[in-house]
N, CA, C and O atoms as a GROMACS GRO file, in nm:
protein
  580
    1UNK      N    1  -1.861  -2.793   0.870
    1UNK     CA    2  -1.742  -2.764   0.792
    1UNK      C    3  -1.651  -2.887   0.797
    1UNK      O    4  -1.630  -2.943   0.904
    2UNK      N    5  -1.586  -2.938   0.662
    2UNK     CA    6  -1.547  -3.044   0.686
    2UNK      C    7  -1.341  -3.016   0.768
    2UNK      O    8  -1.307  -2.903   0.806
    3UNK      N    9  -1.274  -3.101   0.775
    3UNK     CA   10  -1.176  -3.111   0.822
    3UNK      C   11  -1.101  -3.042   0.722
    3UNK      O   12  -1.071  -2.934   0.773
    4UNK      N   13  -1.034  -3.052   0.558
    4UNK     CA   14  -0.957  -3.038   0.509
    4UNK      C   15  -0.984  -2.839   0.517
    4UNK      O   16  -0.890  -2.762   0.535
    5UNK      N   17  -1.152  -2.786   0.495
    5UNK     CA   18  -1.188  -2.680   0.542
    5UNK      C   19  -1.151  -2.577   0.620
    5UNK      O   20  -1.130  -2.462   0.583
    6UNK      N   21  -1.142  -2.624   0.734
    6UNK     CA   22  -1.114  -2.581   0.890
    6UNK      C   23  -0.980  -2.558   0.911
    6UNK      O   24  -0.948  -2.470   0.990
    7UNK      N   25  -0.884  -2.632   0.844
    7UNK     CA   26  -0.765  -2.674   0.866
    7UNK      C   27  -0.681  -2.532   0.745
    7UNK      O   28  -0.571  -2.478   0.761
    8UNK      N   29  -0.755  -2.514   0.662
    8UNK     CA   30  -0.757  -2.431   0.548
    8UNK      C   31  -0.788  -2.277   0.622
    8UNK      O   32  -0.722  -2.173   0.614
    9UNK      N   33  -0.877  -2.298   0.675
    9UNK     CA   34  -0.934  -2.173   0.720
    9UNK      C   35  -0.846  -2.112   0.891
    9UNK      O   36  -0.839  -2.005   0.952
   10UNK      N   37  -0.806  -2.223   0.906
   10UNK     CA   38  -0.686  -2.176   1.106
   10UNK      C   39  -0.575  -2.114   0.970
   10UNK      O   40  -0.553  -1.993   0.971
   11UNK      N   41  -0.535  -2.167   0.901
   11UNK     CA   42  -0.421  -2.155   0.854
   11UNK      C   43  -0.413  -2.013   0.758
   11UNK      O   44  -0.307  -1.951   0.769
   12UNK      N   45  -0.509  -1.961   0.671
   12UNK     CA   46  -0.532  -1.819   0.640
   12UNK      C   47  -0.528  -1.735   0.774
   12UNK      O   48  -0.443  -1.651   0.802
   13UNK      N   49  -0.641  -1.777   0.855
   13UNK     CA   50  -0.648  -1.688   0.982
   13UNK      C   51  -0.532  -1.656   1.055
   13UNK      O   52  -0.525  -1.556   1.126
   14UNK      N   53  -0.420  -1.754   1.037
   14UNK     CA   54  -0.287  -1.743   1.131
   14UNK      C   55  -0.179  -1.659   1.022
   14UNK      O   56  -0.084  -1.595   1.067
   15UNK      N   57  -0.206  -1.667   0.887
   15UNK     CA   58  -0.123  -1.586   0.795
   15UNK      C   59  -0.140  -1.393   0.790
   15UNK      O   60  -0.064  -1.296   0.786
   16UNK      N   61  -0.332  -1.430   0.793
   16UNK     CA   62  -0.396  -1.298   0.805
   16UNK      C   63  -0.337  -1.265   0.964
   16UNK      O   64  -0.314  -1.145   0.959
   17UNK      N   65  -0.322  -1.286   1.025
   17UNK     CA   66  -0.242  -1.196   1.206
   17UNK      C   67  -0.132  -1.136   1.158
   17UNK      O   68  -0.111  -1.015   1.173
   18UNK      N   69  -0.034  -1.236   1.079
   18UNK     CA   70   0.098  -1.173   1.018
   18UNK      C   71   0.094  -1.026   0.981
   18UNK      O   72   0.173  -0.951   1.038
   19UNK      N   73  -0.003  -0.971   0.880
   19UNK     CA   74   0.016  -0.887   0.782
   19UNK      C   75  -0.088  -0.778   0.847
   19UNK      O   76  -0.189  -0.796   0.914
   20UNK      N   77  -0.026  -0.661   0.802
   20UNK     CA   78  -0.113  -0.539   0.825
   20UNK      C   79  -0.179  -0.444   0.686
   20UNK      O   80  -0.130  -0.425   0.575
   21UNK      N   81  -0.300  -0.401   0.743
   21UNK     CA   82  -0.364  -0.399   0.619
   21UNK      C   83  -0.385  -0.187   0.627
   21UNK      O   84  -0.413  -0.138   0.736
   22UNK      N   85  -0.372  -0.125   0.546
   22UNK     CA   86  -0.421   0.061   0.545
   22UNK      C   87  -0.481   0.068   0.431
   22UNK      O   88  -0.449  -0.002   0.335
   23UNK      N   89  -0.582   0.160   0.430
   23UNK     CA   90  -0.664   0.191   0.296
   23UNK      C   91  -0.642   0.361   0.325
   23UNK      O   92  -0.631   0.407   0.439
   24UNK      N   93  -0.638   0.427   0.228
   24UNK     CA   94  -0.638   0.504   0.236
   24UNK      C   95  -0.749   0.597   0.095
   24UNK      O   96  -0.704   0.624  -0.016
   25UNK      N   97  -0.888   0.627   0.138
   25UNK     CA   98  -1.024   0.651   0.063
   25UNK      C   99  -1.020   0.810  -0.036
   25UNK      O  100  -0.940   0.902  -0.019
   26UNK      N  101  -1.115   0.803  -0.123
   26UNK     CA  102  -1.123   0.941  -0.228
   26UNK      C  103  -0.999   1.011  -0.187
   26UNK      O  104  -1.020   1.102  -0.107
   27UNK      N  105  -0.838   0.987  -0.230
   27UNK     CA  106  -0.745   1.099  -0.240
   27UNK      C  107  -0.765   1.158  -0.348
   27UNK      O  108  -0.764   1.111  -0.462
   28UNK      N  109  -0.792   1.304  -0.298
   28UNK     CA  110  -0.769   1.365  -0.447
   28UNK      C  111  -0.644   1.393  -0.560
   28UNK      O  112  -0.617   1.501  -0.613
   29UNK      N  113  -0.584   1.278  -0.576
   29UNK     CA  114  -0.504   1.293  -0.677
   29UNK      C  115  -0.534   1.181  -0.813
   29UNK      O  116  -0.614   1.089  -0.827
   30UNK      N  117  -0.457   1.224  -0.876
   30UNK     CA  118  -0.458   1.118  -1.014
   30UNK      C  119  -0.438   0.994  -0.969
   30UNK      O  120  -0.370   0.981  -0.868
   31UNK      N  121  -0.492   0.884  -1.032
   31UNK     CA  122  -0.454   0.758  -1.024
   31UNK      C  123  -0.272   0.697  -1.044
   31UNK      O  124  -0.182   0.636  -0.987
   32UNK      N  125  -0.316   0.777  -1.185
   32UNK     CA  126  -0.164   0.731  -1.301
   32UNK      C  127  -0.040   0.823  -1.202
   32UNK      O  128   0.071   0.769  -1.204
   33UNK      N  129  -0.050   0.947  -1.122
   33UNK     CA  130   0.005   1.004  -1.060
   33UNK      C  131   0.070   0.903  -0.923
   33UNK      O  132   0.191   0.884  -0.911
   34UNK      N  133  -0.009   0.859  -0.849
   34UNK     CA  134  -0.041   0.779  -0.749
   34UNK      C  135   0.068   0.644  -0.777
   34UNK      O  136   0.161   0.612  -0.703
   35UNK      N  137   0.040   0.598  -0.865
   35UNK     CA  138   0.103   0.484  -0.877
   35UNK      C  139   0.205   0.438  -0.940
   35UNK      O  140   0.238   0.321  -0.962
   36UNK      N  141   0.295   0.616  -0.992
   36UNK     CA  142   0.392   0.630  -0.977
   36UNK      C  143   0.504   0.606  -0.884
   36UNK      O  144   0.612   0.552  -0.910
   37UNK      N  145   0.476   0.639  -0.808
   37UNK     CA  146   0.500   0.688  -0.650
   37UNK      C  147   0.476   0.508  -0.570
   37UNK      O  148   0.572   0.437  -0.536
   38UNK      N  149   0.358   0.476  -0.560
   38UNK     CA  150   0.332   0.317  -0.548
   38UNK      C  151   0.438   0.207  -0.612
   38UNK      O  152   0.467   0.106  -0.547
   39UNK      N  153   0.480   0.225  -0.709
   39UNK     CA  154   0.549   0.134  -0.805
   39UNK      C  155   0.712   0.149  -0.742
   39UNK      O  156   0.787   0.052  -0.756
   40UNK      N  157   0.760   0.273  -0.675
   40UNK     CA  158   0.850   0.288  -0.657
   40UNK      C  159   0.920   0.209  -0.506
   40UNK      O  160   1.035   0.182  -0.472
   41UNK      N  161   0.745   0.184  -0.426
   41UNK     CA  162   0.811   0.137  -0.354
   41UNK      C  163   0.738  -0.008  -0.274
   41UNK      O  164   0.715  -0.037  -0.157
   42UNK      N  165   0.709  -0.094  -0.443
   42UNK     CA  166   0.645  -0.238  -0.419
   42UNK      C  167   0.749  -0.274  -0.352
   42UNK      O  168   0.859  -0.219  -0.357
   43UNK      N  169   0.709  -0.397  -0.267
   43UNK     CA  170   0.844  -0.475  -0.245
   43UNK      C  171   0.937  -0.442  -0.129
   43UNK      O  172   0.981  -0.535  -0.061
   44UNK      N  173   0.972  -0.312  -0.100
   44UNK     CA  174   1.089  -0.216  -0.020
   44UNK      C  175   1.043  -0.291   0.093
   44UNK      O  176   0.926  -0.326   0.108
   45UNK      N  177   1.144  -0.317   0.179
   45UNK     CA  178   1.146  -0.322   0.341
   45UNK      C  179   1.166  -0.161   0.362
   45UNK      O  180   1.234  -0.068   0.318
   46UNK      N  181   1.048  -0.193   0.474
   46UNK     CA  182   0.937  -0.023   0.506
   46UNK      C  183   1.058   0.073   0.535
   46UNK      O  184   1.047   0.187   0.491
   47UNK      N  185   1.188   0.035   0.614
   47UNK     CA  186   1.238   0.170   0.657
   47UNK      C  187   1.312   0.224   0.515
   47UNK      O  188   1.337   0.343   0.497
   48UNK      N  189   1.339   0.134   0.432
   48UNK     CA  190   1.437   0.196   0.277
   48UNK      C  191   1.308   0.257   0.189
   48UNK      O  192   1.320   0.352   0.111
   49UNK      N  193   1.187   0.187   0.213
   49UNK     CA  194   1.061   0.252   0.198
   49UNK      C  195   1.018   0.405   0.212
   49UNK      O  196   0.985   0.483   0.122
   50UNK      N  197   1.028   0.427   0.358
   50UNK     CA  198   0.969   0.537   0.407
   50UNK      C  199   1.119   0.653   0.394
   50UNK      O  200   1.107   0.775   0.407
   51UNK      N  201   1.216   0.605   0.373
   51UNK     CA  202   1.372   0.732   0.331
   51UNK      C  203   1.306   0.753   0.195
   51UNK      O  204   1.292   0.873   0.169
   52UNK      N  205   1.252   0.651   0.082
   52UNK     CA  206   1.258   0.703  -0.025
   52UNK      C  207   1.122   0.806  -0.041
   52UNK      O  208   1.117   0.910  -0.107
   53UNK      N  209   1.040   0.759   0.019
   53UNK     CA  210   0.862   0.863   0.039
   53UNK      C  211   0.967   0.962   0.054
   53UNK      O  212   1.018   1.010  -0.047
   54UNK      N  213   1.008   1.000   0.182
   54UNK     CA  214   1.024   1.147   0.251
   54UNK      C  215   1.134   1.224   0.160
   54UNK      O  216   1.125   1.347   0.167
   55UNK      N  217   1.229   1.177   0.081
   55UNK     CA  218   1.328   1.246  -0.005
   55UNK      C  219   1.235   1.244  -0.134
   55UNK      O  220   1.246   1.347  -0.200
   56UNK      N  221   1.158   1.164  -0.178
   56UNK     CA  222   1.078   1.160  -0.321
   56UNK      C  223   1.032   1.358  -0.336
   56UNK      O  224   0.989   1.432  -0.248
   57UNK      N  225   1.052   1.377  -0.424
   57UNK     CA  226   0.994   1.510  -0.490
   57UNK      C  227   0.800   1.502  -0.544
   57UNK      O  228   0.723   1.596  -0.564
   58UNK      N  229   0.780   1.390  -0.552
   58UNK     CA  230   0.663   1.388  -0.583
   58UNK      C  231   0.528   1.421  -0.500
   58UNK      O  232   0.530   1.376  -0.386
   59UNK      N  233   0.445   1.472  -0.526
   59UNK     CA  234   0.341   1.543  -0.404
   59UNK      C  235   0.251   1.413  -0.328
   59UNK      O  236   0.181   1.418  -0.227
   60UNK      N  237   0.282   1.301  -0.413
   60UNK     CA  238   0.161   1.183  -0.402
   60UNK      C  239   0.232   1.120  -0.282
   60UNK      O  240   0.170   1.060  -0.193
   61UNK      N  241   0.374   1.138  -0.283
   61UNK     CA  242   0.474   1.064  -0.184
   61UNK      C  243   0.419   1.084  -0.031
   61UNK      O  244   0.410   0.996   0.055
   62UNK      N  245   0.386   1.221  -0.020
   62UNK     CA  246   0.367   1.246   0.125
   62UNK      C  247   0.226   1.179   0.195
   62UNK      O  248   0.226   1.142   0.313
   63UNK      N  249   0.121   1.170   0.117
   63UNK     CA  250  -0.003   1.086   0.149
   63UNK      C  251   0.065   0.947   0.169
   63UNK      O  252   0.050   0.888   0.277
   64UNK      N  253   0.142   0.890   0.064
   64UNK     CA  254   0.196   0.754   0.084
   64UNK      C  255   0.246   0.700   0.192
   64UNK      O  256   0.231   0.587   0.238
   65UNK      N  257   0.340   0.839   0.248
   65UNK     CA  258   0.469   0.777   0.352
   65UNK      C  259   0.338   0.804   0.497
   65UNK      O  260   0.346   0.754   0.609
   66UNK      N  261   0.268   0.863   0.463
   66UNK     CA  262   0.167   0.868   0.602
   66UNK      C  263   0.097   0.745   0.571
   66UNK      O  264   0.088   0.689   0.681
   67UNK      N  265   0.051   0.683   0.498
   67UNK     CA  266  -0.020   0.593   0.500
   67UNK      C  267   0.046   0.463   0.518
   67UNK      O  268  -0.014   0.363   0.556
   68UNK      N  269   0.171   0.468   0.488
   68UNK     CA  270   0.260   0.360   0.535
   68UNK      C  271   0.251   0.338   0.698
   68UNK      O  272   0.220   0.237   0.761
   69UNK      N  273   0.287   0.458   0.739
   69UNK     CA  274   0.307   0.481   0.867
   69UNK      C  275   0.184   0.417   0.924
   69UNK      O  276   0.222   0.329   1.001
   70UNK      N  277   0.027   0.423   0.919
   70UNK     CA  278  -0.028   0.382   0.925
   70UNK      C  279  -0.043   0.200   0.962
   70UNK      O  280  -0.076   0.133   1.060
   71UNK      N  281   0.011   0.169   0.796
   71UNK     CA  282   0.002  -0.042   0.789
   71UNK      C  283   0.077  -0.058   0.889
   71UNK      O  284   0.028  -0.133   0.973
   72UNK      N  285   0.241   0.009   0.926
   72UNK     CA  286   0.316   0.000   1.017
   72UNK      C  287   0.253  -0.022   1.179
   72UNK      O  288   0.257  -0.120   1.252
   73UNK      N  289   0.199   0.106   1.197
   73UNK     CA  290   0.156   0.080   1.337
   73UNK      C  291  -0.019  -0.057   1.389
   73UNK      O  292  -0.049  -0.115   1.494
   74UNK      N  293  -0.091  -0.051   1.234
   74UNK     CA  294  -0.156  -0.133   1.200
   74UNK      C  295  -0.087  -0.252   1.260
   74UNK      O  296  -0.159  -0.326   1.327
   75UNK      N  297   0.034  -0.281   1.249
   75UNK     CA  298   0.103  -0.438   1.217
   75UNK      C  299   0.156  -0.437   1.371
   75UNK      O  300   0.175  -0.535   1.443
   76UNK      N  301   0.172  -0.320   1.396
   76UNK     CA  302   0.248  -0.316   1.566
   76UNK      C  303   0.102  -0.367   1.671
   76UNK      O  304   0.102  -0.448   1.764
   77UNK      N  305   0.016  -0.308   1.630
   77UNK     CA  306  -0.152  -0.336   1.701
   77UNK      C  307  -0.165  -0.517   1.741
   77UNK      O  308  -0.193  -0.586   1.839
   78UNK      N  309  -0.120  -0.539   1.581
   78UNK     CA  310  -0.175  -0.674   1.590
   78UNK      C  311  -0.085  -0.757   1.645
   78UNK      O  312  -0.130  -0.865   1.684
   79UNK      N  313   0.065  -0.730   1.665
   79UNK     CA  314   0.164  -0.812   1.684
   79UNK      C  315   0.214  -0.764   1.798
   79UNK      O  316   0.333  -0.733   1.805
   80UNK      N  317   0.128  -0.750   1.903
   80UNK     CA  318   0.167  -0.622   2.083
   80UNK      C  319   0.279  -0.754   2.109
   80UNK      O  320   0.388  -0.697   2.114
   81UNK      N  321   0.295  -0.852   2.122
   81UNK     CA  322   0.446  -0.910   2.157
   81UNK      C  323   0.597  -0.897   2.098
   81UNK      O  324   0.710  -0.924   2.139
   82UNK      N  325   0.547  -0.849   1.995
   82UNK     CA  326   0.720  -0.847   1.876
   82UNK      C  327   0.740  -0.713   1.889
   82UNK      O  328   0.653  -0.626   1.897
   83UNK      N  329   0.872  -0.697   1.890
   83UNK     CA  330   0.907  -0.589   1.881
   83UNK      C  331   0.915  -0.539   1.697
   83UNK      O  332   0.933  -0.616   1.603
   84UNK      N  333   0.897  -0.406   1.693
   84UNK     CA  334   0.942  -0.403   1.509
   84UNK      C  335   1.105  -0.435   1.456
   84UNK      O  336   1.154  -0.489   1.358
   85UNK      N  337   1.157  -0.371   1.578
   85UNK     CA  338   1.302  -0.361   1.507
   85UNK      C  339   1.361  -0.506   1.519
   85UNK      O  340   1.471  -0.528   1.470
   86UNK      N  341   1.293  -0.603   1.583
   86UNK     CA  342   1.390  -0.756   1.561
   86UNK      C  343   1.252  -0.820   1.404
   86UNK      O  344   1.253  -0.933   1.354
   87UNK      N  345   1.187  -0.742   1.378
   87UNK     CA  346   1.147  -0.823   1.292
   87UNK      C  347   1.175  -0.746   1.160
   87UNK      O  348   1.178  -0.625   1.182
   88UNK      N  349   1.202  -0.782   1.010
   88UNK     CA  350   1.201  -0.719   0.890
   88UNK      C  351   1.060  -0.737   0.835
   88UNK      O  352   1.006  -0.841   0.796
   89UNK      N  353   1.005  -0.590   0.842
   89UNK     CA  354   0.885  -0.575   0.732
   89UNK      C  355   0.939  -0.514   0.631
   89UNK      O  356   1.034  -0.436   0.627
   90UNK      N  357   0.833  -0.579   0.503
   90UNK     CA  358   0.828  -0.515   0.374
   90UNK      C  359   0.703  -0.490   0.321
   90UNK      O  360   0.613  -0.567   0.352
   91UNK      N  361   0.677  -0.388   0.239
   91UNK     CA  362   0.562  -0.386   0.184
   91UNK      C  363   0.531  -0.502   0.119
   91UNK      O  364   0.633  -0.545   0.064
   92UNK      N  365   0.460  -0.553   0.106
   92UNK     CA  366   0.371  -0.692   0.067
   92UNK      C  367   0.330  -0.653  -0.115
   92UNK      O  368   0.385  -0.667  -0.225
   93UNK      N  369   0.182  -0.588  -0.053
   93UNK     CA  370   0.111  -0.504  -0.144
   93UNK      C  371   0.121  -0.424  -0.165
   93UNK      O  372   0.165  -0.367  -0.065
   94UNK      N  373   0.107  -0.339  -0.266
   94UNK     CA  374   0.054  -0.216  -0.240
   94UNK      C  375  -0.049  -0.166  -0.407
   94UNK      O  376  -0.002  -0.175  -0.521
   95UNK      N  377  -0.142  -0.135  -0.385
   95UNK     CA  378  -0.251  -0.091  -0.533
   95UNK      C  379  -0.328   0.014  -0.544
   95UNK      O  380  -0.421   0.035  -0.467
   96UNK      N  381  -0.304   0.072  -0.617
   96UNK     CA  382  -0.381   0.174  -0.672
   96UNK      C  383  -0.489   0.194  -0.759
   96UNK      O  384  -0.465   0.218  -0.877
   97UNK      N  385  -0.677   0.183  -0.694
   97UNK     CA  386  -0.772   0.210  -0.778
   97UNK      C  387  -0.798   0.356  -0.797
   97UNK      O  388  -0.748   0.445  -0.728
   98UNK      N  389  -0.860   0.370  -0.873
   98UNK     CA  390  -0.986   0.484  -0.943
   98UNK      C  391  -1.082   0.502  -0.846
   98UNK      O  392  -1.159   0.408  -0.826
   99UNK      N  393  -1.091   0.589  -0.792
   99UNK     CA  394  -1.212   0.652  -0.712
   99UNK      C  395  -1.316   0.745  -0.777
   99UNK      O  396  -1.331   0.750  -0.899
  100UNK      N  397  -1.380   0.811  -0.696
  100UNK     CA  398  -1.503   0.850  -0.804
  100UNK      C  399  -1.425   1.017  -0.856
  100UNK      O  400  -1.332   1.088  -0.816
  101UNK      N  401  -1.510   1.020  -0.949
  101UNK     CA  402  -1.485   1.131  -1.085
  101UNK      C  403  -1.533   1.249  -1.056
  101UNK      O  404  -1.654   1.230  -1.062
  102UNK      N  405  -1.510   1.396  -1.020
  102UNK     CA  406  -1.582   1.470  -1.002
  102UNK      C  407  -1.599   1.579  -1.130
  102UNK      O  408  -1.504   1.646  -1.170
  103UNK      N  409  -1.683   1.584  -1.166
  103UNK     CA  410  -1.742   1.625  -1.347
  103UNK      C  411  -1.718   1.770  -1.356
  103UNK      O  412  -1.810   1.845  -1.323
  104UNK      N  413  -1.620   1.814  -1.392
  104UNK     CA  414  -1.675   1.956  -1.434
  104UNK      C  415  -1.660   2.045  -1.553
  104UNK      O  416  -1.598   2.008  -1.653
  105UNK      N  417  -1.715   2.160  -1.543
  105UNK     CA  418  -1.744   2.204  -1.673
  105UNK      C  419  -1.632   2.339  -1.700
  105UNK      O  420  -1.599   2.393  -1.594
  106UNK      N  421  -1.589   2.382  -1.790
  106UNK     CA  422  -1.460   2.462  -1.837
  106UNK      C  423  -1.531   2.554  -1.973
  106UNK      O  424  -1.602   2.504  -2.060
  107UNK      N  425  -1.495   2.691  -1.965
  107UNK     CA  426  -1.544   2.704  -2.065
  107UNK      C  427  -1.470   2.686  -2.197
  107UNK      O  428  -1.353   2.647  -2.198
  108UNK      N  429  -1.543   2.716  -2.318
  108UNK     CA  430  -1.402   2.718  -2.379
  108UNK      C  431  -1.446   2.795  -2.528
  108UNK      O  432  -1.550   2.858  -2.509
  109UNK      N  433  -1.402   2.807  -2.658
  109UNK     CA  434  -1.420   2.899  -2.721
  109UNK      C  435  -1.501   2.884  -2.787
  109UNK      O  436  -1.508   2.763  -2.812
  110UNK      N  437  -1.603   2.959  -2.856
  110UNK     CA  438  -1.728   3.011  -2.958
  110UNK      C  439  -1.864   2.922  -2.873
  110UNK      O  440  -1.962   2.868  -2.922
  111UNK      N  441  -1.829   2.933  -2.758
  111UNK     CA  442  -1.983   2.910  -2.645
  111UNK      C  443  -1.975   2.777  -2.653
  111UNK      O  444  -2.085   2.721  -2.653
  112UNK      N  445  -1.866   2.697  -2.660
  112UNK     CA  446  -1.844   2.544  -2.616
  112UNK      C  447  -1.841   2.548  -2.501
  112UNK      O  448  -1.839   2.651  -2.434
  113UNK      N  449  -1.840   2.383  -2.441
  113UNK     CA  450  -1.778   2.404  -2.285
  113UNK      C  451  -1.703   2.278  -2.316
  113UNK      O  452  -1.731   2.220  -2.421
  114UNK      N  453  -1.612   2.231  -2.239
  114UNK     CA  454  -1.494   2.122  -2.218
  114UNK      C  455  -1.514   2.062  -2.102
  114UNK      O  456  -1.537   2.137  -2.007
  115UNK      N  457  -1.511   1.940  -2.080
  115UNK     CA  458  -1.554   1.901  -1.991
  115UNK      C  459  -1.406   1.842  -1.834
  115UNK      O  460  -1.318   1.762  -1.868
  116UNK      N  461  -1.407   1.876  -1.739
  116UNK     CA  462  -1.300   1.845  -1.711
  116UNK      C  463  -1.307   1.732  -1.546
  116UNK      O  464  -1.327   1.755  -1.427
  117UNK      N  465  -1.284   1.632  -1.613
  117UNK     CA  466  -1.280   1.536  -1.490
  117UNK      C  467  -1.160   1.509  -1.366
  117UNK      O  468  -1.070   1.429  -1.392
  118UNK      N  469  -1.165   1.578  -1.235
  118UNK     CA  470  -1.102   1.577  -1.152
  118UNK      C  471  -1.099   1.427  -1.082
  118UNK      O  472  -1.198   1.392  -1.018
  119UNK      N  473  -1.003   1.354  -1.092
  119UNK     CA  474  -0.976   1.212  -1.060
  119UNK      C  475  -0.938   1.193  -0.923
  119UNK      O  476  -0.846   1.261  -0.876
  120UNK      N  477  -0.987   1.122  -0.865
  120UNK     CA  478  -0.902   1.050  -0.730
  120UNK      C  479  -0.908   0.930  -0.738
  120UNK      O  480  -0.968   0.873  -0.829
  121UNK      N  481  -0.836   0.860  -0.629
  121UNK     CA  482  -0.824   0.720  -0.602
  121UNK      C  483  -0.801   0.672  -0.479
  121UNK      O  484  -0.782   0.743  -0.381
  122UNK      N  485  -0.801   0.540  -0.478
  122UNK     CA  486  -0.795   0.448  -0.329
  122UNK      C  487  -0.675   0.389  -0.336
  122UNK      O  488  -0.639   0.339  -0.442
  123UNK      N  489  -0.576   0.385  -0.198
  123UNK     CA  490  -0.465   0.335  -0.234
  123UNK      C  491  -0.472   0.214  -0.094
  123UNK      O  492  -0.525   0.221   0.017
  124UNK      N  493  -0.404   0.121  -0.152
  124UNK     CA  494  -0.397   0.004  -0.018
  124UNK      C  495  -0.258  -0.035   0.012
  124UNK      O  496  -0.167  -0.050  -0.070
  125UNK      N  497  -0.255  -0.045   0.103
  125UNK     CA  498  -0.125  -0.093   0.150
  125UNK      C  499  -0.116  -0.220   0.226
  125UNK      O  500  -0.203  -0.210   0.312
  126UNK      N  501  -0.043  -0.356   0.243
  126UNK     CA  502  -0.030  -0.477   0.298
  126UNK      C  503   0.112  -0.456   0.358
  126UNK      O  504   0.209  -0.420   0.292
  127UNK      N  505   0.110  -0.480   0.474
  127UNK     CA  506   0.297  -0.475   0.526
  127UNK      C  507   0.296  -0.612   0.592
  127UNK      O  508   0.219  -0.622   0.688
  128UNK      N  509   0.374  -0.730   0.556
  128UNK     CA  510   0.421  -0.835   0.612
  128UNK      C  511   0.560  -0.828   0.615
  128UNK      O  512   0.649  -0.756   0.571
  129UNK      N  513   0.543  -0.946   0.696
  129UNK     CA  514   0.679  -1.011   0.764
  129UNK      C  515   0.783  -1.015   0.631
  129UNK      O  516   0.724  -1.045   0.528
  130UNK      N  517   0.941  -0.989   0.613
  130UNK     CA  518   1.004  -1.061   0.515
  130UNK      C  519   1.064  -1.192   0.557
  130UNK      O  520   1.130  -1.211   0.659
  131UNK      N  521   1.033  -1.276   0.468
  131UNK     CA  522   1.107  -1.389   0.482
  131UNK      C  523   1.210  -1.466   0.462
  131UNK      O  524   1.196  -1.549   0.372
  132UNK      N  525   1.352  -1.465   0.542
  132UNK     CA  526   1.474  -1.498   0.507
  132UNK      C  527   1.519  -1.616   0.490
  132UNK      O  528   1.525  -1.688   0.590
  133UNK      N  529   1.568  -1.673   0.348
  133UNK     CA  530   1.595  -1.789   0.345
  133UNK      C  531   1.761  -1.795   0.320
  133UNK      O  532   1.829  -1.721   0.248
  134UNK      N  533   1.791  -1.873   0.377
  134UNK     CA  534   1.964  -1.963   0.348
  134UNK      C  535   2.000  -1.872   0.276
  134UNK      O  536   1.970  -1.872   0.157
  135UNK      N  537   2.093  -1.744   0.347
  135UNK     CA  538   2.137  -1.616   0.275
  135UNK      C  539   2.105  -1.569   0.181
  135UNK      O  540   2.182  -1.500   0.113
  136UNK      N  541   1.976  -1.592   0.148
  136UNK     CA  542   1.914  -1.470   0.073
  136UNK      C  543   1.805  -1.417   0.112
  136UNK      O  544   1.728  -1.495   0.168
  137UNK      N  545   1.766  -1.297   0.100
  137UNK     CA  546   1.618  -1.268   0.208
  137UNK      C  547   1.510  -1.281   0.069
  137UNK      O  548   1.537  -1.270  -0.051
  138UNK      N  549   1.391  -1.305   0.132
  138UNK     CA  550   1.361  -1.333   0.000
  138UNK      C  551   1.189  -1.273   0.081
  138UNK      O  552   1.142  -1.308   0.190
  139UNK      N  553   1.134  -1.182  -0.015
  139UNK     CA  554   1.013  -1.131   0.048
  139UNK      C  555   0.914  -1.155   0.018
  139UNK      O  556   0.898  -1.240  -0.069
  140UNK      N  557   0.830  -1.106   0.064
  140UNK     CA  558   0.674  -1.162   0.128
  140UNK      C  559   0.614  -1.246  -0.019
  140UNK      O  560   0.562  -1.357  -0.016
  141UNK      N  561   0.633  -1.172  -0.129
  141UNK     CA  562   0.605  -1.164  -0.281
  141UNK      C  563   0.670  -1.324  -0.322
  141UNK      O  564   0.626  -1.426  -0.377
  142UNK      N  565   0.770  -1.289  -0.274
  142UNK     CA  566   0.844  -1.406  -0.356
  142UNK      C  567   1.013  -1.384  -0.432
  142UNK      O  568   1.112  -1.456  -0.444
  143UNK      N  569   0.986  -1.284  -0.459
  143UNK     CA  570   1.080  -1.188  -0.521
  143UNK      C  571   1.208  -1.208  -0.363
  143UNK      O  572   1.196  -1.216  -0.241
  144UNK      N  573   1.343  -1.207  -0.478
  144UNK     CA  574   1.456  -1.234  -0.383
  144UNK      C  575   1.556  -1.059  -0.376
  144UNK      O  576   1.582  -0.973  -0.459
  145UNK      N  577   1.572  -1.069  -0.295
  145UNK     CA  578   1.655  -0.901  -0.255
  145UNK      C  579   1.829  -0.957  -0.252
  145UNK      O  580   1.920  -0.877  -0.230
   0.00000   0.00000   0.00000
């Protein structure tokens, strides 16, 4: 491996320690449902994060704010010297795929049938460090608060 390589590769490896990673596999809910709920809280530093999951009315919220909880303690695993509360996390990532389709059949009138596809999806979550610059905090993304 050459030098410019190696030097490339310490330096992902030392970014990848930073950040904590949660997947959360086949939820049975809608995608478009899901990432409602996702969209609301790109970006958030986790604790204005996890007030808005637990007050949200939406049903997708409560899988979310557990799965947060999750990247959270994910990020505490990897970082056993820092404490959380002297450091500001924010959600990094967060994305919502399509999981698999479960097919089914409905009847419906003059001996038709309708076909009705029950959707789930995969949701991911990234929680890094935020990064504060010369009075403005400015997060993981790029995006300034």
């Amino acid at each position: 491996m050459g030098a410019r390589k190696s030097i490339r590769a310490e330096k992902l490896k030392a970014e990848k320690k930073q950040t904590a990673i949660a997947v959360l596999r086949d939820c049975p809910t809608s995608p478009l449902k899901m990432r409602i709920v996702a969209d609301m809280i790109r970006g958030m530093e986790i604790n204005k994060a996890l007030g808005t999951l637990r007050y949200s009315k939406k049903a997708a919220s409560i899988r979310l704010e557990k799965l947060l909880r999750s990247a959270i303690a994910n990020w505490e695993q990897k970082n056993e010297g820092q404490r959380l509360e002297d450091n500001t996390l924010c959600v990094k990532e967060i994305f919502v795929d399509g999981g698999k389709m479960l097919k089914r059949i409905q009847p419906a009138p003059q001996g038709r049938a309708h076909r009705i596809r029950k959707r789930s999806n995969h949701v991911t979550v990234v929680v890094d460090k935020m990064v504060v610059k010369a009075d403005k905090k400015v997060k993981a993304d790029g995006t300034e608060s």
